[in-house]
PLY file of the C-alpha trace (Angstrom):
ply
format ascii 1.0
element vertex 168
property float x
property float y
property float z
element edge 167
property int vertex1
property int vertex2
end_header
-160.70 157.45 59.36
-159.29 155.73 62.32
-163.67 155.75 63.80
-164.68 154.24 60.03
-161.55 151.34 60.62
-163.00 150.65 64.64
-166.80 150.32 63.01
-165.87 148.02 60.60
-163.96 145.84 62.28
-166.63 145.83 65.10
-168.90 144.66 62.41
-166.52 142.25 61.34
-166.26 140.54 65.16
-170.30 141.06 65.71
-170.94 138.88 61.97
-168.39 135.97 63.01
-169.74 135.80 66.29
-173.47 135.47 64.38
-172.22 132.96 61.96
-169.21 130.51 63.48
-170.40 127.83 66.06
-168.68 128.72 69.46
-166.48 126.43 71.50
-169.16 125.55 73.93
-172.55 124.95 73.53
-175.29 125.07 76.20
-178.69 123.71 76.52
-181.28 127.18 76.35
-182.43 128.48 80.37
-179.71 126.79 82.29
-177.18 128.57 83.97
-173.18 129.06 82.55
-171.02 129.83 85.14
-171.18 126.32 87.01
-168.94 123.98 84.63
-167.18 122.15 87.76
-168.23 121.21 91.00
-166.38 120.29 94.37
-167.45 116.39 95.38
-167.81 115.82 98.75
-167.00 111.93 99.30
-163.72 112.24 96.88
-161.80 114.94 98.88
-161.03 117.96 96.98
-161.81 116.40 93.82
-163.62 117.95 91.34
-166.47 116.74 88.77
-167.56 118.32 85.84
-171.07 119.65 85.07
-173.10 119.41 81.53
-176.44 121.03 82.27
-179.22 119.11 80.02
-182.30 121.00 80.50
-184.94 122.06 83.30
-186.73 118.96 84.31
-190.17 121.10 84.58
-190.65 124.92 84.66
-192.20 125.11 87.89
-189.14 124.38 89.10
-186.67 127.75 88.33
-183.95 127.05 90.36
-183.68 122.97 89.50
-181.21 121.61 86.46
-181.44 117.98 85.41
-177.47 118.07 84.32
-174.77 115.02 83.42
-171.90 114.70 86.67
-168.53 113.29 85.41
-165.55 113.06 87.20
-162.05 110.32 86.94
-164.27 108.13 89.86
-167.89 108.71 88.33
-168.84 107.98 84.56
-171.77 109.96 83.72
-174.02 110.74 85.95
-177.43 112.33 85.92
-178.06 114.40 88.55
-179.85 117.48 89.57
-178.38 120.69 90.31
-180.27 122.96 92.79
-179.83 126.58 92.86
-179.75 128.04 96.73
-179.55 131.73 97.35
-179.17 131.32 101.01
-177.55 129.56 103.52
-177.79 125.54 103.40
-176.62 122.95 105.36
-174.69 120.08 103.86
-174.80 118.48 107.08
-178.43 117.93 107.43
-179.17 117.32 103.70
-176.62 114.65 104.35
-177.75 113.22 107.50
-181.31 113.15 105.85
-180.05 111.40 103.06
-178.02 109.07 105.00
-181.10 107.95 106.76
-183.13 107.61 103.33
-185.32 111.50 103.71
-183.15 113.47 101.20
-181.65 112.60 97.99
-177.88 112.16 98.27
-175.84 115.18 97.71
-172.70 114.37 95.79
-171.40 117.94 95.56
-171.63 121.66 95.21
-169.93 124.59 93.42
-169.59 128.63 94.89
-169.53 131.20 92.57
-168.98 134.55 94.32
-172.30 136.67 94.08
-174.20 133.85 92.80
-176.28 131.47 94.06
-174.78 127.73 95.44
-175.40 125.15 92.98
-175.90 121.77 95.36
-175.16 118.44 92.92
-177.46 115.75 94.13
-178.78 112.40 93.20
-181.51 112.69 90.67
-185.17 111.78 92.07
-187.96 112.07 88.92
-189.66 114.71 89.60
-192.85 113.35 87.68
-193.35 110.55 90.53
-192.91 113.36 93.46
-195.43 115.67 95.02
-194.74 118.72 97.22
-196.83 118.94 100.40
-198.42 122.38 98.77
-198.95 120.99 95.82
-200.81 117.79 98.03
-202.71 120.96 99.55
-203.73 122.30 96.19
-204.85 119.07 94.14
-208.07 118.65 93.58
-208.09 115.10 94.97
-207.97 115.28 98.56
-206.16 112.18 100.44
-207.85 109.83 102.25
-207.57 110.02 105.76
-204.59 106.80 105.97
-203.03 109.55 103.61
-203.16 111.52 105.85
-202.12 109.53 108.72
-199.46 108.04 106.77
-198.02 111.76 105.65
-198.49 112.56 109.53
-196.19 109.55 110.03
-193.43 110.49 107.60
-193.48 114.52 109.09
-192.69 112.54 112.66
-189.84 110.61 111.41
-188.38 113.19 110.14
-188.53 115.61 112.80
-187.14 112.55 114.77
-184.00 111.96 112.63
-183.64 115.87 112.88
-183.84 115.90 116.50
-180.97 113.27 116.88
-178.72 115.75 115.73
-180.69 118.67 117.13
-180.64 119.97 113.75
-183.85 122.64 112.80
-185.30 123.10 109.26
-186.74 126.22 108.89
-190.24 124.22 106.22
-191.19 122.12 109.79
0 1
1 2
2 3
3 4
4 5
5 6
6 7
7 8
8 9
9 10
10 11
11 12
12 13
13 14
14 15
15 16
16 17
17 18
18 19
19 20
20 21
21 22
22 23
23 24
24 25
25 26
26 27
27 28
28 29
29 30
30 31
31 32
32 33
33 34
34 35
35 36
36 37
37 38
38 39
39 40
40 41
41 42
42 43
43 44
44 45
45 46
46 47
47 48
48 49
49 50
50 51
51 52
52 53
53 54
54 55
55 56
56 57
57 58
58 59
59 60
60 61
61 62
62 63
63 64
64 65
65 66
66 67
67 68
68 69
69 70
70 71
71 72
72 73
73 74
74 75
75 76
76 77
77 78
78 79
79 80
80 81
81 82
82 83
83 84
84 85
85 86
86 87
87 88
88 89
89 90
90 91
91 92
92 93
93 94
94 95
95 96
96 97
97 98
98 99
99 100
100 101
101 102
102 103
103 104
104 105
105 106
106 107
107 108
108 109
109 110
110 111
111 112
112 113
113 114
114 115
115 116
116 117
117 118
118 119
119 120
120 121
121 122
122 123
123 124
124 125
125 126
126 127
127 128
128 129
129 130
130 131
131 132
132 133
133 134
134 135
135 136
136 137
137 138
138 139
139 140
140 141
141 142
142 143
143 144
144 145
145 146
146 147
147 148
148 149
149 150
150 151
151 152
152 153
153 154
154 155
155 156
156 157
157 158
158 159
159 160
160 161
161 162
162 163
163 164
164 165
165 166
166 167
């Protein structure tokens, strides 16, 4: 008897969680467990996070989401999935010199990967070096020159710090 009451009411949870709209809704393929993030320019404060969608599919580990916080109305931004270590101090002194997107936060989940809250940049209007390498179209030589010329000043604005990344 008491086996027939534990099915049923099993049954009975399983059909309202079917049928009643839950609490929170999210948009399909983005991740749950990041709902808040720590901001780094208001000290300790924290900003909320409503993942929209995946800007492109190519992209796994980027989240075009909505920032809000009591000193930022909504915000879009992207959220950027690292499973290793990153430094907030170069992405920051990149940005600060105009190389990076700025980076307005991040949020640690234990066993998970760091979600790093930065300034939104359309992905449709940017072009990875490999995917440069793999286009059909090959660049003109001042292309080249002039990418030659951007992978210098970077390397320069690293070197002031003597800060390494590991893609140069």
């Amino acid at each position: 008897m008491r086996m027939c009451f534990d099915l049923c009411h099993s049954h009975s949870i399983a059909c309202r969680l079917v049928t009643e709209p839950c609490g929170t809704s999210f948009a399909p393929s983005t991740p749950r467990i990041y709902k808040s993030c720590t901001l780094l320019e208001q000290k300790g404060e924290k900003g909320t996070l409503t993942f929209v969608s995946r800007p492109n599919d190519a992209y796994k580990r980027l989240f075009l989401t909505t920032l809000s916080s009591p000193s930022l109305s909504d915000l879009q931004v992207l959220v950027k999935l690292v499973p290793r270590s990153y430094s907030r101090d170069v992405h920051k002194h990149m940005a600060d010199n105009g190389l990076a997107p700025k980076l307005y936060g991040y949020a640690e989940v234990q066993g998970a990967p760091t979600a790093y809250v930065m300034e939104y940049l359309d992905l449709s209007l940017w072009q990875t070096l490999y995917q440069l390498s793999k286009s059909k179209k090959k660049p003109r030589k001042p292309t080249v020159s002039q990418l030659r010329g951007a992978l210098q000043e970077i390397i320069t604005v690293l070197d002031e710090k003597s800060y390494v990344h590991g893609n140069l």
